[in-house]
TIRO-2110 file (N, C-alpha, C; in Angstrom, 1 decimal):
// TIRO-2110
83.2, 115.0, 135.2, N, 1, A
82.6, 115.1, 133.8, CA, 1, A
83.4, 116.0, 133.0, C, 1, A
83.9, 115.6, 132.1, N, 2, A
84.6, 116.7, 131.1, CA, 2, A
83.9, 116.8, 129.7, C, 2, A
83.8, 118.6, 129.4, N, 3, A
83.1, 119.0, 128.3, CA, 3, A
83.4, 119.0, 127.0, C, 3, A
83.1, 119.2, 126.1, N, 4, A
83.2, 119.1, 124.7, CA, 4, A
84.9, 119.0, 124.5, C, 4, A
85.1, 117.9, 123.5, N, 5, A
86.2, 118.7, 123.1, CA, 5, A
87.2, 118.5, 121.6, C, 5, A
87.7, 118.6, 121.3, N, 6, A
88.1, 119.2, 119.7, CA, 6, A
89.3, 117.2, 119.3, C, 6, A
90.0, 117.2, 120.3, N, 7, A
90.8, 116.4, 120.5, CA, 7, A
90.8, 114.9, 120.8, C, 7, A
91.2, 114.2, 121.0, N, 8, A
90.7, 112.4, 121.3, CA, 8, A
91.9, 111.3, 120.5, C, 8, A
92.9, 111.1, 121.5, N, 9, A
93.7, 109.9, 121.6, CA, 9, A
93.1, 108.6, 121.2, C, 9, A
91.7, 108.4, 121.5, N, 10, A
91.2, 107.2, 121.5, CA, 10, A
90.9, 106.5, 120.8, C, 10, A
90.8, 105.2, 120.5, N, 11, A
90.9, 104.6, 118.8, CA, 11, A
89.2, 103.5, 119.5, C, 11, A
88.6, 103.0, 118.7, N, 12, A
87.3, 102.7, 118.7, CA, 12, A
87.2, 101.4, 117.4, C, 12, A
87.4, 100.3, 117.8, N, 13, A
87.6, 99.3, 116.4, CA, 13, A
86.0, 98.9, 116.7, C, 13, A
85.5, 99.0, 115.4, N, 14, A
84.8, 97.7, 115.4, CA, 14, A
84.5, 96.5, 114.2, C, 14, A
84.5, 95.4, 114.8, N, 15, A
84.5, 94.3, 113.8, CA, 15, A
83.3, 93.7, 113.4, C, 15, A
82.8, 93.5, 112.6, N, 16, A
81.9, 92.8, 112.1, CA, 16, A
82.1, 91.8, 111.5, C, 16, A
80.9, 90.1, 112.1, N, 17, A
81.3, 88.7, 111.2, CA, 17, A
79.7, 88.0, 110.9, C, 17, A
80.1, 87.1, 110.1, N, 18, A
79.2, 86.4, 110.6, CA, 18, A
79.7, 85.2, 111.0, C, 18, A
78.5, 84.4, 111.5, N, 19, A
79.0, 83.2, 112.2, CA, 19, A
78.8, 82.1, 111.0, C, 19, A
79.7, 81.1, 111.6, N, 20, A
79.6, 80.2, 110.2, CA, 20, A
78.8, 78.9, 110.6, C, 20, A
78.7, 78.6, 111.7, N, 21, A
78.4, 77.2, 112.9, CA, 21, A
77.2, 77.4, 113.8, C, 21, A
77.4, 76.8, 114.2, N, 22, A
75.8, 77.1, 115.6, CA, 22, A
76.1, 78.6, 116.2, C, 22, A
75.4, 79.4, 116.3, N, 23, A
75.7, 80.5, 116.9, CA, 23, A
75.7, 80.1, 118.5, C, 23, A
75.2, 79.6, 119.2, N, 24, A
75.8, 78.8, 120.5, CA, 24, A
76.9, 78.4, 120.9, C, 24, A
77.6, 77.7, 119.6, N, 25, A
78.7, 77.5, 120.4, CA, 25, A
79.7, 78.3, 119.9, C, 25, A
79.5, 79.5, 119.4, N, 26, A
80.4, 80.5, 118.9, CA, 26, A
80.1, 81.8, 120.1, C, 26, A
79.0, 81.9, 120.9, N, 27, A
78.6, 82.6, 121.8, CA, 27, A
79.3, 81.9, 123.1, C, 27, A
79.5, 80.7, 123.2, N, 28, A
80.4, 80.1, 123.8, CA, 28, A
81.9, 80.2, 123.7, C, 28, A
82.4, 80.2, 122.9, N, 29, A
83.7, 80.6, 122.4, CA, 29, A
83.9, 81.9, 122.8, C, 29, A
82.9, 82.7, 122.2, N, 30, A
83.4, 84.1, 122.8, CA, 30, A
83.6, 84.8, 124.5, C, 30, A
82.2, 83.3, 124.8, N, 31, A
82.3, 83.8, 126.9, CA, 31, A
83.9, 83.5, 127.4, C, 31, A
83.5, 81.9, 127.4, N, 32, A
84.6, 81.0, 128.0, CA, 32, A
86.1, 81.3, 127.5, C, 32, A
85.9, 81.4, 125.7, N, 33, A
87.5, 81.5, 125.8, CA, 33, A
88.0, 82.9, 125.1, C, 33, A
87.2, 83.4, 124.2, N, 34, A
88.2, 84.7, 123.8, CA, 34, A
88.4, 85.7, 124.5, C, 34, A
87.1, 85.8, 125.0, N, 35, A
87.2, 87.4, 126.5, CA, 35, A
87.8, 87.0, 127.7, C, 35, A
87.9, 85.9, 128.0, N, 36, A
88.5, 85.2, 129.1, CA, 36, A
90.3, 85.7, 128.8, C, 36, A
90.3, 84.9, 127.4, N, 37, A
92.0, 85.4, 127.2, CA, 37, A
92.4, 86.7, 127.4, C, 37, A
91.5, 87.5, 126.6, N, 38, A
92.1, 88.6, 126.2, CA, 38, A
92.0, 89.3, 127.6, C, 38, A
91.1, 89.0, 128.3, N, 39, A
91.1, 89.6, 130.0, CA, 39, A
92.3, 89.5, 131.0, C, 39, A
92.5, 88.4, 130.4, N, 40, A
93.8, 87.7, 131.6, CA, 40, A
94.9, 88.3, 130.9, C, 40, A
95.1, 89.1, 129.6, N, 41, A
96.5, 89.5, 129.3, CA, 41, A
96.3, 91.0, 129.5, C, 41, A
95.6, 91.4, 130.5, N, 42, A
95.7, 92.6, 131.4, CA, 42, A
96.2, 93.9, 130.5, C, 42, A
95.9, 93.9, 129.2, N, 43, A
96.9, 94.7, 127.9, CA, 43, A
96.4, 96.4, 129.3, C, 43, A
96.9, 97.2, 129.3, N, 44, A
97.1, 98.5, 129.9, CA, 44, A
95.9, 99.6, 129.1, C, 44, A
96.2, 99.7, 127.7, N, 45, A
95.4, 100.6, 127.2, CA, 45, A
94.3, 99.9, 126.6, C, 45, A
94.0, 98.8, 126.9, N, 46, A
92.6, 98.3, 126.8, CA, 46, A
91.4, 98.6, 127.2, C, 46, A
90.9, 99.7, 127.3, N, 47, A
89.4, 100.0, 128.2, CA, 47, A
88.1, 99.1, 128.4, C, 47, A
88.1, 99.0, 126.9, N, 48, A
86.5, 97.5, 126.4, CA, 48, A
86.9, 96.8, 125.1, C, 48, A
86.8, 95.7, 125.6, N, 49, A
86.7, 94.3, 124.6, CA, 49, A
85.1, 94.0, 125.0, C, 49, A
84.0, 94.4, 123.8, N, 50, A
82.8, 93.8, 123.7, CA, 50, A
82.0, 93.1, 122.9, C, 50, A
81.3, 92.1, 122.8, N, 51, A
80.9, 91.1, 121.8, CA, 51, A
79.0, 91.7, 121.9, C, 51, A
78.8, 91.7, 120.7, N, 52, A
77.4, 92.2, 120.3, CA, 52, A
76.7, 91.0, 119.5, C, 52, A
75.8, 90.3, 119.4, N, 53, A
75.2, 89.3, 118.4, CA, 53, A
73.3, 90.0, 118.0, C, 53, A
73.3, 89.9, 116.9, N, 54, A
71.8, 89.6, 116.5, CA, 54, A
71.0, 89.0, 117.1, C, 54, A
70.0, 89.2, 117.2, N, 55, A
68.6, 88.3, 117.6, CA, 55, A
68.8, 87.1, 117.3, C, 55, A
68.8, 86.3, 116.0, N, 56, A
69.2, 85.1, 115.8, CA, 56, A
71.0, 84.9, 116.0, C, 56, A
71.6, 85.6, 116.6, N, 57, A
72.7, 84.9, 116.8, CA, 57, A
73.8, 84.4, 115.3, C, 57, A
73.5, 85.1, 114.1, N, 58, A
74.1, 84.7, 113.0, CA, 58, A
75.4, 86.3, 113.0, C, 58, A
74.6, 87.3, 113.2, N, 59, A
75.6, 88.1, 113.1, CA, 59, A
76.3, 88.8, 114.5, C, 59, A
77.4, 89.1, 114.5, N, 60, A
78.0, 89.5, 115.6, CA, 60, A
78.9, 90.8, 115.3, C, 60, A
79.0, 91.5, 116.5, N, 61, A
80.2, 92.6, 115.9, CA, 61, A
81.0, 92.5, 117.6, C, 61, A
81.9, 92.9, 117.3, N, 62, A
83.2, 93.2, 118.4, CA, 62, A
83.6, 94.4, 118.4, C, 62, A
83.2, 95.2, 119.0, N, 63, A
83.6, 96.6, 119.7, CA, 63, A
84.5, 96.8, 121.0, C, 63, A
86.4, 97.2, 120.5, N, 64, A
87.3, 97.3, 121.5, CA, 64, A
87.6, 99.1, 121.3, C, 64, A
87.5, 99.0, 122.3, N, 65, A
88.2, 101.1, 123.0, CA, 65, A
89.4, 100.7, 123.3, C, 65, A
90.2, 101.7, 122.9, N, 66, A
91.6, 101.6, 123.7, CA, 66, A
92.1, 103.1, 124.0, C, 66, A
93.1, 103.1, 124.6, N, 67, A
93.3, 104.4, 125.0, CA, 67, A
93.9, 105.6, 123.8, C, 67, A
94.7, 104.3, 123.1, N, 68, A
95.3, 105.3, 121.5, CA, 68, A
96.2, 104.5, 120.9, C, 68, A
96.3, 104.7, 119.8, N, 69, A
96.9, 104.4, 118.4, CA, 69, A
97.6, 102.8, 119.0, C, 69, A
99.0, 103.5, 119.9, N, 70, A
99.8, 102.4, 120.6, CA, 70, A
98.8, 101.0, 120.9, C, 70, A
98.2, 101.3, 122.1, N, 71, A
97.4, 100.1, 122.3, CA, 71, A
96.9, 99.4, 121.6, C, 71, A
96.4, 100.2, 120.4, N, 72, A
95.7, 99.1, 119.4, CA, 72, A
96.9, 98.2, 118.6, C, 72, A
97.8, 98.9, 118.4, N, 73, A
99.0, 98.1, 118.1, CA, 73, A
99.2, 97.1, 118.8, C, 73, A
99.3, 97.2, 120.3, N, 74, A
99.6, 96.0, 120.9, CA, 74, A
98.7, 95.2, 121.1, C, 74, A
97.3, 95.3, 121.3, N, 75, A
96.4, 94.7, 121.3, CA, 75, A
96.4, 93.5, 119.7, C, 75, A
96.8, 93.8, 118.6, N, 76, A
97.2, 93.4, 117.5, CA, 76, A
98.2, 92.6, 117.6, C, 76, A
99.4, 92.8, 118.1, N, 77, A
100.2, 92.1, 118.3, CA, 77, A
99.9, 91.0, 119.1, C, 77, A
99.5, 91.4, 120.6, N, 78, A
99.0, 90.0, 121.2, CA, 78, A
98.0, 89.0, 120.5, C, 78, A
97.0, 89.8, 119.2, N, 79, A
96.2, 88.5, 118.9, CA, 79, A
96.7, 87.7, 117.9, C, 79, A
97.6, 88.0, 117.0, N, 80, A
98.2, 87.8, 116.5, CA, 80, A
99.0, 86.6, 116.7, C, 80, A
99.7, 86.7, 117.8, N, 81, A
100.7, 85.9, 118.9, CA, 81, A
100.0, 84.6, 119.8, C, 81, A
98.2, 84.9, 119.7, N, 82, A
97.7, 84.3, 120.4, CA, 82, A
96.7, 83.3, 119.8, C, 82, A
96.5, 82.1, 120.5, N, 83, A
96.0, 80.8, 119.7, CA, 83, A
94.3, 80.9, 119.1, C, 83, A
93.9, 82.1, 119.8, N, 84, A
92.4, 82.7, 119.0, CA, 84, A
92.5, 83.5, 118.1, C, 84, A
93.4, 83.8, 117.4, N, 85, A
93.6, 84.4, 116.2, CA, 85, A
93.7, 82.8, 115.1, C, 85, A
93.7, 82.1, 115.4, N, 86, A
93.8, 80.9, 114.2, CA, 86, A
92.1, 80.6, 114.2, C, 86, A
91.8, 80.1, 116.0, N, 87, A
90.4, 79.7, 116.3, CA, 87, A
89.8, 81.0, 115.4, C, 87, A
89.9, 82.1, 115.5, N, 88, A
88.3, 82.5, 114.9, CA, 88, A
88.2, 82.4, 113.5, C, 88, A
89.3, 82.4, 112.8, N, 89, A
89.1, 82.3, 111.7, CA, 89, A
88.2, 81.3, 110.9, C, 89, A
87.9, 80.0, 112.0, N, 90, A
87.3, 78.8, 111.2, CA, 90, A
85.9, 79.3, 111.9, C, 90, A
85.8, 80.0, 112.7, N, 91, A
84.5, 80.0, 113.2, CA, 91, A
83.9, 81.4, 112.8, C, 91, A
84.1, 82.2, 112.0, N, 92, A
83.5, 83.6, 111.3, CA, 92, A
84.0, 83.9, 110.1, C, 92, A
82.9, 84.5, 109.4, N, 93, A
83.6, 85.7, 107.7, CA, 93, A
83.5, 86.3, 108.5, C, 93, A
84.7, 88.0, 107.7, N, 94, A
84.9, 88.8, 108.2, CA, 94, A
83.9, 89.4, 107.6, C, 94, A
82.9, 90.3, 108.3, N, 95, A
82.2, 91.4, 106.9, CA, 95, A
82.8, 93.2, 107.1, C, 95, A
83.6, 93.3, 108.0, N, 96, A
83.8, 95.1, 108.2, CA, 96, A
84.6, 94.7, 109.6, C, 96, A
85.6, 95.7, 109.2, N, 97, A
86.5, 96.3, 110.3, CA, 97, A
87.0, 97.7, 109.9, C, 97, A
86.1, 98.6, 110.9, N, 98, A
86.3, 100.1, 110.9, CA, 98, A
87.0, 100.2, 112.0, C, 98, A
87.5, 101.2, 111.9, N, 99, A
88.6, 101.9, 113.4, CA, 99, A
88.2, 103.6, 112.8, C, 99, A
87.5, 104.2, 114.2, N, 100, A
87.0, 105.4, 114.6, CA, 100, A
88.4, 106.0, 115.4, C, 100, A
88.7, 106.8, 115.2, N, 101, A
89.2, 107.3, 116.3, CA, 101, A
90.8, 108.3, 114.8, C, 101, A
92.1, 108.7, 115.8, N, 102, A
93.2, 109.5, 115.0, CA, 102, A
94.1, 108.2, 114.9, C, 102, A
93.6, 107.6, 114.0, N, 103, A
94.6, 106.2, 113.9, CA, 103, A
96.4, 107.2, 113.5, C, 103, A
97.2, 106.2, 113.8, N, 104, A
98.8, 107.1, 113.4, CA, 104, A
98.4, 106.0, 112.6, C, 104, A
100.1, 106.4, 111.4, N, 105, A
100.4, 105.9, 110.2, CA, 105, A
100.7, 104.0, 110.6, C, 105, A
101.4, 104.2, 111.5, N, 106, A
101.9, 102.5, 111.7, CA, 106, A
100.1, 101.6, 112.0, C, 106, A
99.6, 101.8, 112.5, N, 107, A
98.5, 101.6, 112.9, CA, 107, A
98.0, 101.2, 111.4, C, 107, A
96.9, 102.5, 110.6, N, 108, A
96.7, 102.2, 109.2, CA, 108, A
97.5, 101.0, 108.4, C, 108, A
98.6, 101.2, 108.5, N, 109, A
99.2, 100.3, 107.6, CA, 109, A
99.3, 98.8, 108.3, C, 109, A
99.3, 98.5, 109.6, N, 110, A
98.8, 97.4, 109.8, CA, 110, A
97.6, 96.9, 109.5, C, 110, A
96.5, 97.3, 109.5, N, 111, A
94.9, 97.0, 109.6, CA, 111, A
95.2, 97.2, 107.7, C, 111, A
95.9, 97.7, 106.8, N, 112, A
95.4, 98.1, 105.5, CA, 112, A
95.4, 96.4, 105.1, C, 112, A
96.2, 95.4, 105.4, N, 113, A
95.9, 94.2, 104.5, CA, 113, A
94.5, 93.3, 105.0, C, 113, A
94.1, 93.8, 105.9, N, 114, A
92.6, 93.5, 106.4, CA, 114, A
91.5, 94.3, 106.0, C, 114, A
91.6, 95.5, 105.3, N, 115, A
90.6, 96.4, 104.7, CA, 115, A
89.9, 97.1, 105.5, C, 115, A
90.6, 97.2, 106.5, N, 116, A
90.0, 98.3, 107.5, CA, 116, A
89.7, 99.7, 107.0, C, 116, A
88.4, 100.3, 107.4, N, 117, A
88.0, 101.6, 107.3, CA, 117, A
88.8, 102.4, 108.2, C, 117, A
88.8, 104.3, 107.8, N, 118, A
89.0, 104.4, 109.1, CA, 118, A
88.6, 105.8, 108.6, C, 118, A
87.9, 106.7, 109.8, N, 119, A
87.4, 107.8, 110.3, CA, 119, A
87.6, 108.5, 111.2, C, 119, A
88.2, 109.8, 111.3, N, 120, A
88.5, 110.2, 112.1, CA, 120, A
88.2, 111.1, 113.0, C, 120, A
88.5, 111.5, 114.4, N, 121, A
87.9, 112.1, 115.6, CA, 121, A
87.7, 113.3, 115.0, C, 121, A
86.6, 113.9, 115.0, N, 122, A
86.4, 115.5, 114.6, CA, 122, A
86.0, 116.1, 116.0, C, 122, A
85.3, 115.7, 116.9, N, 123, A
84.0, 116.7, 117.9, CA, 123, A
83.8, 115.7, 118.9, C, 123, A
83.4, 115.6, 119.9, N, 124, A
82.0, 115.7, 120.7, CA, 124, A
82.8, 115.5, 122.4, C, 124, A
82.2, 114.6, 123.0, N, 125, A
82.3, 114.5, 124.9, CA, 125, A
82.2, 113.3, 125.1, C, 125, A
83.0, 113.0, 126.1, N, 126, A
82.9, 111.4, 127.0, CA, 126, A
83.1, 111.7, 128.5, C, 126, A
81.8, 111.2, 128.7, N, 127, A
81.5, 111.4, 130.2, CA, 127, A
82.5, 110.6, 131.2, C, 127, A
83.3, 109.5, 130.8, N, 128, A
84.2, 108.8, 131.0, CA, 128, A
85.4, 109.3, 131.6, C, 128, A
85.9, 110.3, 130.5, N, 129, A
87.2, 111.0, 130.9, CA, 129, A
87.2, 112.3, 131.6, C, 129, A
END
């Protein structure tokens, strides 16, 4: 267990959409094929790729950890590169993409034509690390 601490490499995205279609088969989309992909490209500083839905299944958020700045870069790159970056687009609005964490400059400026927030690590503990 490690205690408090001042510092934190770790970057914390999360996405917010709504669904545009049956929330079923967008809950489907997300089992069978987006986490499926993104699982099988083994990215390194990937810790959690997580999918969140509402009660009714209209809104959803996506919550990915990564280890730092780098990984989210590459994690960006791969989706970018990858055939679920066209798929979600028809199947969600975007409503918010914040990134928590000491984003570096290249980072920001990728996420800025998507209007990503961003906030940075001040305090606290992760029982994780």
């Amino acid at each position: 267990m490690s205690g408090l601490r001042e510092n934190s490499d770790q970057i914390c995205s999360v996405i917010q959409v709504s669904v545009k279609g049956d929330p079923d088969e967008f809950k489907n989309w997300v089992k069978n094929r987006s986490s499926k992909y993104v699982l099988e490209l083994n990215e390194e500083k990937l810790i959690s790729y997580e999918w969140h839905f509402s009660d009714n299944g209209r809104e959803a958020t996506l919550i990915e950890l990564l280890v730092d700045s780098e990984g989210y870069m590459q994690r960006l790159k791969n989706h970018m590169a990858s055939p679920i970056a066209a798929e979600i687009t028809d199947l969600v609005d975007f409503k918010g993409w914040h990134i928590y964490g000491n984003a570096n400059p290249d980072l920001k400026e990728a996420l800025k034509p998507m209007g990503a927030t961003f906030q940075s690590y001040f305090f606290g503990f992760n029982h994780s690390i």
